[in-house]
N, C-alpha and C positions, 0 to 999 in steps of 0.2 A: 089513301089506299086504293089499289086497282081492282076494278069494277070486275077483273075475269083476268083469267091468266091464260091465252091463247096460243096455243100452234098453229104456225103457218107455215105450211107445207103448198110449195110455187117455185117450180123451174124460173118462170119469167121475168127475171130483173126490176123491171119496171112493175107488173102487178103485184109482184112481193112488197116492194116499197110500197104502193097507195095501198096494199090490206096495213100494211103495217103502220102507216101516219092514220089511217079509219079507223083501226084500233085507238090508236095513242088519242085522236079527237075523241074517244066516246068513253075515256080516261081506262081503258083496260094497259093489262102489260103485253105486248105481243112477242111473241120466241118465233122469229123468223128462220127460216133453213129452206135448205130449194134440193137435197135429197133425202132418199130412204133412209141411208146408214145412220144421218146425222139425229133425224127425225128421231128413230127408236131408241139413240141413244138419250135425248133428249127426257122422250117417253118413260122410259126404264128408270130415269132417275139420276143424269147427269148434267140437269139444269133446274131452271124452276117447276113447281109442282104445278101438271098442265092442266086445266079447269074445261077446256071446250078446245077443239079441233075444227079448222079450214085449212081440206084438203082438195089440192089440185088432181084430180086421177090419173093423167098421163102425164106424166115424168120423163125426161131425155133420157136417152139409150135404151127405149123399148119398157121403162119402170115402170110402176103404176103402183097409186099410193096404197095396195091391199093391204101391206106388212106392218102398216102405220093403220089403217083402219083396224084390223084383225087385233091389234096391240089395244086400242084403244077400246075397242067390247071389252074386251078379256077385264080391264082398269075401270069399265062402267063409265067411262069418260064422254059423253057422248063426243060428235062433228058433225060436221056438213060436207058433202062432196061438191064441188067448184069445178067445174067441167066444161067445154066447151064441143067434147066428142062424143055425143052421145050414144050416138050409131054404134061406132066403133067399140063401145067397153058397156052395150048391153044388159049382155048375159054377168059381167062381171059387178055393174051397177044392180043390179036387182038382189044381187045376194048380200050386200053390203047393208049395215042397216042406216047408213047415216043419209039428212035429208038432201035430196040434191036442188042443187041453185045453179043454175044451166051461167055460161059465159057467151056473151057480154051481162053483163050486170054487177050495178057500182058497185066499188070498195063497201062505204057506207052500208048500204042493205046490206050486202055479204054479212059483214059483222054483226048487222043489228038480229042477222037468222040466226048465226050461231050464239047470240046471247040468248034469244028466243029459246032455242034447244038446249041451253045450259040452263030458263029457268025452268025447261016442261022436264029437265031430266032427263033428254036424249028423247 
């Protein structure tokens, strides 16, 4: 049985796949998706039931992962924000309540925080 059922939410090709073999090594299930739309469908209840969230904040064409964060309080779900702008999404990060884990930093860790925050409960 899988250790955690995770959302990964990552524009980036390449670091969607290493969250998601960092998942798979720490034996959780990972639900990979790289937008919004897919994400909340996901969330809402068109895939597996999601345990903890790694979300990336800036998203291609101007996105940002609020609509998937906002979904996931509402669900008491907790996540982590995975970011490497910080500057840029601010005033948007502070309102958010999930913890942030700044970019670069490895797959690995990544995971082991948001298991962290799935066992403090968010």
């Amino acid at each position: 049985m899988a250790q955690a059922t995770i959302l990964l939410l990552e524009d980036e090709p390449f670091i969607l796949m290493d969250l998601e073999m960092a998942a798979e090594d720490l034996n959780c299930q990972p639900v990979p998706t790289s937008n919004v739309n897919s994400a909340l469908q996901i969330v809402k209840g068109s895939g597996p039931i999601i345990e903890v969230g790694v979300l990336d904040v800036s998203l291609g064409n101007g996105q940002t992962c609020e609509p998937v964060a906002r979904e996931l309080e509402r669900r008491n779900i907790p996540y982590i924000l995975h970011s490497g702008n910080l500057d840029r999404h601010n005033e948007l990060l502070r309102d958010l309540a999930g913890k942030l884990v700044p970019k670069p930093s490895s797959s690995d860790l990544v995971i082991k925080i948001a298991l962290e925050q799935l066992a403090l409960g968010g």
